[in-house]
C-alpha positions as CSV (number, residue, x, y, z in Angstrom):
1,X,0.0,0.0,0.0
2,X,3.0,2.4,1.1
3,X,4.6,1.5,-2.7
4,X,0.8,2.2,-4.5
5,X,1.1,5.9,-2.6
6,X,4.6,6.3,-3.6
7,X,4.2,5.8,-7.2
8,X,1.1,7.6,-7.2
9,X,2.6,10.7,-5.4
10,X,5.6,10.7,-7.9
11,X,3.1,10.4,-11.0
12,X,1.3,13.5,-9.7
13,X,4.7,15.4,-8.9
14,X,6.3,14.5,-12.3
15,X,2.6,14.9,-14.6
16,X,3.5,18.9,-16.3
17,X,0.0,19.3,-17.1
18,X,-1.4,18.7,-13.6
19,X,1.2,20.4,-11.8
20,X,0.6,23.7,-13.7
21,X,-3.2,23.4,-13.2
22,X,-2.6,23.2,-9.7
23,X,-0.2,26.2,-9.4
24,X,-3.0,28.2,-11.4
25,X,-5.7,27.1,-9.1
26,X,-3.4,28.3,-6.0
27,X,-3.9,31.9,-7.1
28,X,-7.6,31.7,-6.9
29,X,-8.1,32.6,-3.0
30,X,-5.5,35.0,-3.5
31,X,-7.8,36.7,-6.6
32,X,-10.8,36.3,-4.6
33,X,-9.7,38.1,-1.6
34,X,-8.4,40.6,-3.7
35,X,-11.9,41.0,-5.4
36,X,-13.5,40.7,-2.2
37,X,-11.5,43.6,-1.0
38,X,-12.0,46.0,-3.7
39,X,-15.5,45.5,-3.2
40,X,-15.7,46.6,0.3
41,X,-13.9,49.5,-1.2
42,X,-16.1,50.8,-3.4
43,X,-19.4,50.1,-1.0
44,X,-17.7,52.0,1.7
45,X,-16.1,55.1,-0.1
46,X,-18.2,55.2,-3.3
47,X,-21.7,53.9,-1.8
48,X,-21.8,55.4,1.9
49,X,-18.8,57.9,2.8
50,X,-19.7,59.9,-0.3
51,X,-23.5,60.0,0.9
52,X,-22.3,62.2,4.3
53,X,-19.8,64.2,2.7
54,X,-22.7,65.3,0.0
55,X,-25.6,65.6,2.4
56,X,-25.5,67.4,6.1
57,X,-22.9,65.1,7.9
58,X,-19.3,65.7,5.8
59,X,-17.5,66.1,9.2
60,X,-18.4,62.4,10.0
61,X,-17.3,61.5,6.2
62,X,-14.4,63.2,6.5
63,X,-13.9,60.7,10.2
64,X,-14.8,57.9,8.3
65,X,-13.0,58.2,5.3
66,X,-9.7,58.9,7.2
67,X,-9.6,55.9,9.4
68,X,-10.8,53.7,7.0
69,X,-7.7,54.5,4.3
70,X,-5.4,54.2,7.7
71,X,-7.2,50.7,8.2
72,X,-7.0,50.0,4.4
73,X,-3.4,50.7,3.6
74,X,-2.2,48.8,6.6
75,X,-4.2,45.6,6.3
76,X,-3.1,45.5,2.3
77,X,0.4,46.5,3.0
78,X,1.1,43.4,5.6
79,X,-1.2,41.1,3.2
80,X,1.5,41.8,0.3
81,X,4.6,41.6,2.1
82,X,3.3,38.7,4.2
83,X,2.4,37.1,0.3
84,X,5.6,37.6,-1.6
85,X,8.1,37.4,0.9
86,X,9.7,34.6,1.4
87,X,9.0,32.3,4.4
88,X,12.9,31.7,4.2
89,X,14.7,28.7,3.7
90,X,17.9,26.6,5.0
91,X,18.9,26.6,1.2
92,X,18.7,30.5,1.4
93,X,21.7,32.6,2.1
94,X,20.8,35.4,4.7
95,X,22.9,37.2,7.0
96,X,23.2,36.4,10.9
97,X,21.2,38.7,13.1
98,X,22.9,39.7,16.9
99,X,21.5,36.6,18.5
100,X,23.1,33.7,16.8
101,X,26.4,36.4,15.9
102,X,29.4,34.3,16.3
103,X,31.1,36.9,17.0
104,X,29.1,37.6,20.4
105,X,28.8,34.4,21.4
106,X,31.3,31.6,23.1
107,X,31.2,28.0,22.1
108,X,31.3,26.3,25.5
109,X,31.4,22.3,26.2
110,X,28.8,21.3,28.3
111,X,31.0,20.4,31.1
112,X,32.9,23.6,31.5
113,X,29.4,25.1,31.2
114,X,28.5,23.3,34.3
115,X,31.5,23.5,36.4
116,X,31.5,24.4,40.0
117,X,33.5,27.0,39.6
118,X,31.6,28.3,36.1
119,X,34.8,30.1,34.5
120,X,35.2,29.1,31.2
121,X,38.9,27.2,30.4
122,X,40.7,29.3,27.9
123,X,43.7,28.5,26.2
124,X,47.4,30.3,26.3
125,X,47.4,30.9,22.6
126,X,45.1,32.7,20.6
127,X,45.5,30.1,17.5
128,X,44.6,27.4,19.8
129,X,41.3,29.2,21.2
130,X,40.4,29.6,17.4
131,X,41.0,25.8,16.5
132,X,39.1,24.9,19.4
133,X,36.2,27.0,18.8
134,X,35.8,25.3,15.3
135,X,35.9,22.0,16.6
136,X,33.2,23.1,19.1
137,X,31.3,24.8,16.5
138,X,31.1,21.7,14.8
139,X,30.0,19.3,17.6
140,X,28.4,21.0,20.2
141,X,24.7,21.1,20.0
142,X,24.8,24.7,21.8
143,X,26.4,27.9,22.5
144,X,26.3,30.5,24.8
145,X,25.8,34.0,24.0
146,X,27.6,36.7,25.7
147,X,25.1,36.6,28.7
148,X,25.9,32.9,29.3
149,X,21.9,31.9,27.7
150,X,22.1,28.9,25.9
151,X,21.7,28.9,21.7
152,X,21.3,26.2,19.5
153,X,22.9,25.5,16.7
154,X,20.4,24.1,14.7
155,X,20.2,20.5,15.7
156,X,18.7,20.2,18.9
157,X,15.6,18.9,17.4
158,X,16.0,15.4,16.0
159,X,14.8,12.1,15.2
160,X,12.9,9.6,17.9
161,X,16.2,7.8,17.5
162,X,18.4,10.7,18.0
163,X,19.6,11.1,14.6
164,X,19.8,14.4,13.0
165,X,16.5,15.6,11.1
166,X,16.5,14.7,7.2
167,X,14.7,15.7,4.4
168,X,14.6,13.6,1.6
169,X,12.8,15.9,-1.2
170,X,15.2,18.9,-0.6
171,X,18.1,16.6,0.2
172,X,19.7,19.0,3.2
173,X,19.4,18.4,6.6
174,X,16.7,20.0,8.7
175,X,17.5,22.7,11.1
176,X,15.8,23.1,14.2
177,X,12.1,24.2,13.5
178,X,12.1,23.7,9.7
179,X,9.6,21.6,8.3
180,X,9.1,20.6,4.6
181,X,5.9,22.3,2.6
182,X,4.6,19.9,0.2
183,X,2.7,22.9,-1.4
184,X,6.4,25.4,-1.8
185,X,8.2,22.0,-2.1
186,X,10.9,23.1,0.1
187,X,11.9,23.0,3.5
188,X,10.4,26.6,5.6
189,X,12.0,27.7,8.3
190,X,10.2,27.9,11.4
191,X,7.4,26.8,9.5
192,X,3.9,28.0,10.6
193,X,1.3,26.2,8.2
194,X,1.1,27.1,4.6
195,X,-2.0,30.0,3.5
196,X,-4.1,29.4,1.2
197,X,-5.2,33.1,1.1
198,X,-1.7,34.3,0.8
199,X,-0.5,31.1,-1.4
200,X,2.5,31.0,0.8
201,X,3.8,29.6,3.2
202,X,3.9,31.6,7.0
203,X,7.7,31.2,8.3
204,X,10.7,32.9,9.9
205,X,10.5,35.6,7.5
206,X,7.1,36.3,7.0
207,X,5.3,36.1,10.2
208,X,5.1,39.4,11.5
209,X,3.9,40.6,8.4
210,X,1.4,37.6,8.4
211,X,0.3,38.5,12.2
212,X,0.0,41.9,11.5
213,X,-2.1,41.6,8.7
214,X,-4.9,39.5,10.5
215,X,-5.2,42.5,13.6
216,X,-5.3,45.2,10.7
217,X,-8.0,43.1,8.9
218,X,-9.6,42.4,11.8
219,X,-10.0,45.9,12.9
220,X,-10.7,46.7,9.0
221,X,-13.5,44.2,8.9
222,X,-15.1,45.3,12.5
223,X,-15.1,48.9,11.0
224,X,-16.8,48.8,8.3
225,X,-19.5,46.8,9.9
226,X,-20.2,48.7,12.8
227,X,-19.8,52.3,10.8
228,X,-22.3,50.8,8.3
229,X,-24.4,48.9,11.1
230,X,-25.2,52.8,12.2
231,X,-26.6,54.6,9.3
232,X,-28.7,51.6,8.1
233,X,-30.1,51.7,12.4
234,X,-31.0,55.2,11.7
235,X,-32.3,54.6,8.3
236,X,-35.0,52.3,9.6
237,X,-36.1,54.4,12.5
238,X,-36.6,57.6,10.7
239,X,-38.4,56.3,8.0
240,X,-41.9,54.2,7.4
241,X,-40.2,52.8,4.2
242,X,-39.1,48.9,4.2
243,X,-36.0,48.2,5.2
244,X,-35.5,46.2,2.1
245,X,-35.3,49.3,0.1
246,X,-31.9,49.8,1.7
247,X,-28.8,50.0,-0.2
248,X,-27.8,46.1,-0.7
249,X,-24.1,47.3,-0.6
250,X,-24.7,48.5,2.8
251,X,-26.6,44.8,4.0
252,X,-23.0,42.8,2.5
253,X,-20.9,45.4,4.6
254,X,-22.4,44.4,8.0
255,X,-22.9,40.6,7.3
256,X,-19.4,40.5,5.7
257,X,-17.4,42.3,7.6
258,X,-19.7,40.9,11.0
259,X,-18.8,37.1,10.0
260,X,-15.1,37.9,9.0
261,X,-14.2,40.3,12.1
262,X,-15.7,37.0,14.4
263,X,-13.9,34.4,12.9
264,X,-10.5,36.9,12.4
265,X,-10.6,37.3,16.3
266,X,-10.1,33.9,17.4
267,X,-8.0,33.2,14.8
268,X,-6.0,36.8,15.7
269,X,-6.0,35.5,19.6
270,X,-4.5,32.3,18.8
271,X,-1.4,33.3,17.3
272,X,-0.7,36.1,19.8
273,X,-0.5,33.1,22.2
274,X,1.8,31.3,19.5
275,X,4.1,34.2,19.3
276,X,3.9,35.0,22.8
277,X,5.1,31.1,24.2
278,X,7.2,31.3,21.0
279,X,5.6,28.3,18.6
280,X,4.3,27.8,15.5
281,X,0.7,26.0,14.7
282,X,2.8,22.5,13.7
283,X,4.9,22.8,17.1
284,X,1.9,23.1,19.2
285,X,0.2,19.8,17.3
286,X,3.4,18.0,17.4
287,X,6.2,15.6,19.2
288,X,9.2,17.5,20.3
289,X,12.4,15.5,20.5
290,X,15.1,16.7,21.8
291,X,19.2,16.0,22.3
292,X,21.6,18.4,24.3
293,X,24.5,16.8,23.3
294,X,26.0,14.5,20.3
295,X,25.8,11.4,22.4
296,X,23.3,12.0,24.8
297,X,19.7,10.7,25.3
298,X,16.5,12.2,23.5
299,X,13.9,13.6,25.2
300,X,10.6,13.3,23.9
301,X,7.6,15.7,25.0
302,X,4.7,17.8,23.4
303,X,4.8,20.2,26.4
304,X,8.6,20.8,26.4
305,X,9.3,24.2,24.7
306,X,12.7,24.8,25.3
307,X,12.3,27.9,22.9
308,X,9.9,29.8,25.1
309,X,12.4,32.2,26.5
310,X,9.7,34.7,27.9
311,X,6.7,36.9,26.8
312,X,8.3,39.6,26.3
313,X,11.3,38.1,24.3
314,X,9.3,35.6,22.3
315,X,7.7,38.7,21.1
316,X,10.8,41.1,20.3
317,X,12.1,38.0,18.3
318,X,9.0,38.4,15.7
319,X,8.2,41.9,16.1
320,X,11.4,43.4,16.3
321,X,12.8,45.6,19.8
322,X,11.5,48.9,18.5
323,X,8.0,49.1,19.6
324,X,7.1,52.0,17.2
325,X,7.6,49.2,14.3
326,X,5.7,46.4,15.9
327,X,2.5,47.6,14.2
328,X,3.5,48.2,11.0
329,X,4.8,45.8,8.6
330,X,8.3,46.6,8.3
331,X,10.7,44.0,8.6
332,X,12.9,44.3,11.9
333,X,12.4,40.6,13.6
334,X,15.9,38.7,14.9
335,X,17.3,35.4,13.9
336,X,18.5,33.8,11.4
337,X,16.0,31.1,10.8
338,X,18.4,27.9,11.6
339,X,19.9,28.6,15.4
340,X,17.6,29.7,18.4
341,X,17.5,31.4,21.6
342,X,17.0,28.7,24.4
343,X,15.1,28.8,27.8
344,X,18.4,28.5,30.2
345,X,16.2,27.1,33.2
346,X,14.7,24.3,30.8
347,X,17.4,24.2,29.4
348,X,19.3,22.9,32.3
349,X,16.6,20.7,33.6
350,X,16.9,18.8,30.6
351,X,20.9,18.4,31.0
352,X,20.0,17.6,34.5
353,X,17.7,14.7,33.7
354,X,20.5,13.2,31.1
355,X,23.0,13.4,33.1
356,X,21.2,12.2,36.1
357,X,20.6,9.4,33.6
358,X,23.7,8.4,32.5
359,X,25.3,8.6,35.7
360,X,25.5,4.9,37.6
361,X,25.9,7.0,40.8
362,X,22.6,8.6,40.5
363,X,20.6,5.3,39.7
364,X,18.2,5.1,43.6
């Protein structure tokens, strides 16, 4: 049954004609929002600002019309630069932000990490701290940055079995957080879940422009609703005409923008909490396992995040440390989509627990 699926999931890979169907067919959500959009454009500006600015309410027009391009040019803004940038890749080329700079932070064995004393053992010669460094580099699991946190170096996430995440389509091996996107067919790093309204996939690059874009179009959507919900209460009051002779524009406004600004809210709650315990929507379904060390044990747990370094960090590292950019959809968040901040407390449990493990003097 496994070879039937194979050879049917390399048929539909390798068939031209199918494949291109299907990468036509991905731009349709993104046309239809797009359409949808422009629609609630023209009913708001064209089909109820214009009506106040002509008869005896222009001042409220003026209101209206102002908030509603501020609401506009922010929500389309992040939706574009959340659509065609790039989630980034481990096969992309992008330089090292400051907290995975090598140049700020020490590669320190475990051991010396954990000594009693907890000075770090330098060498004599400045050629032999180099040479040692690179052999660190190279089979350490962690480093520490200049304030002694822990940082991984990409491959603290691996296999039940301890091995090193591979994957087989993109023939590289997996950093920590990457997943591969069947859809992009490549590996994402810090891969969120791919967006059908965007056709792209939400990752390392992309997510604060992703984020961003569902508060400004949730705030969009309750807008128009509620500034439209108003005129249409007042129409019906004053008035012995049906209701029915109301602008239909002005009816698709509030039961539109009503039944997207519900559904935009949950969805806008849930990944605040995501960014906010530092997660994606795969790691919070998923299996961790982890391995501190080349030949230590691996840890396997759902609830283990050893990523979560705190609120308030968890959020600088999408949104950036300048709060007078968190809201707008300018690229300022840290990382370099392969290494990661760690917790140091669980951090340290989880050494604890291996060593604990591997030491005979420990065994009760």
């Amino acid at each position: 049954m496994v070879k039937i699926w194979q050879n049917f999931e390399k048929w539909w890979e390798e068939n031209y004609c199918i494949q291109t169907t299907v990468r036509i067919g991905n731009y349709f959500p993104v046309l239809f929002l797009i359409i949808l959009v422009g629609w609630s454009y023209y009913a708001f500006v064209f089909r109820l600002c214009i009506l106040f600015l002509l008869n005896s309410f222009p001042g409220q027009g003026v209101i209206y019309l102002l908030v509603y391009h501020i609401l506009f040019i922010l929500m389309m803004w992040s939706y574009f630069k959340a659509t065609f940038t790039s989630p980034g890749s481990p096969t992309e080329t992008r330089k090292i932000s400051n907290l995975a700079d090598s140049t700020s932070s020490t590669y320190i064995p475990l051991d010396q990490r954990r000594s009693d004393s907890g000075e770090i053992a330098s060498n004599n010669s400045q050629e032999q701290q180099d040479d040692s460094q690179r052999r660190r580099q190279t089979k350490n699991l962690v480093v520490l940055n200049e304030n002694g946190d822990p940082i991984s170096l990409g491959y603290i996430m691996v296999k039940q079995n301890g091995e090193r995440r591979f994957c087989n389509k993109c023939d590289i091996d997996k950093p920590d957080r990457t997943h591969h996107c069947r859809v992009c067919k490549k590996c994402i790093s810090k891969m969120d879940h791919h967006c059908p309204w965007l056709n792209n996939c939400i990752g390392h690059r992309n997510q604060k422009y992703f984020y961003l874009f569902l508060i400004w179009a949730t705030l969009y959507s309750f807008f128009i609703s509620l500034t439209t919900l108003i005129p249409v209460i007042k129409y019906a009051q004053s008035t012995s005409e049906p209701v029915i002779e109301i602008d239909l524009n002005w009816t698709f406004l509030i039961l539109l923008g009503g039944v997207f600004s519900l559904c935009l809210v949950g969805f806008t709650l849930f990944h605040t909490n995501l960014i906010l315990s530092n997660q994606t929507t795969l790691e919070s379904l998923q299996k961790h396992n982890y391995k501190i060390k080349e030949d230590g044990d691996v840890t396997t747990s759902k609830y283990l995040n050893l990523f979560d370094v705190g609120n308030k960090n968890n959020w600088i590292q999408v949104m950036g440390p300048k709060w007078y950019f968190w809201f707008i959809p300018i690229g300022n968040s840290f990382g370099d989509g392969k290494s990661w901040p760690l917790n140091s407390y669980r951090y340290s449990t989880l050494c604890d627990s291996v060593e604990n493990l591997n030491d005979p003097t420990q065994i009760v």
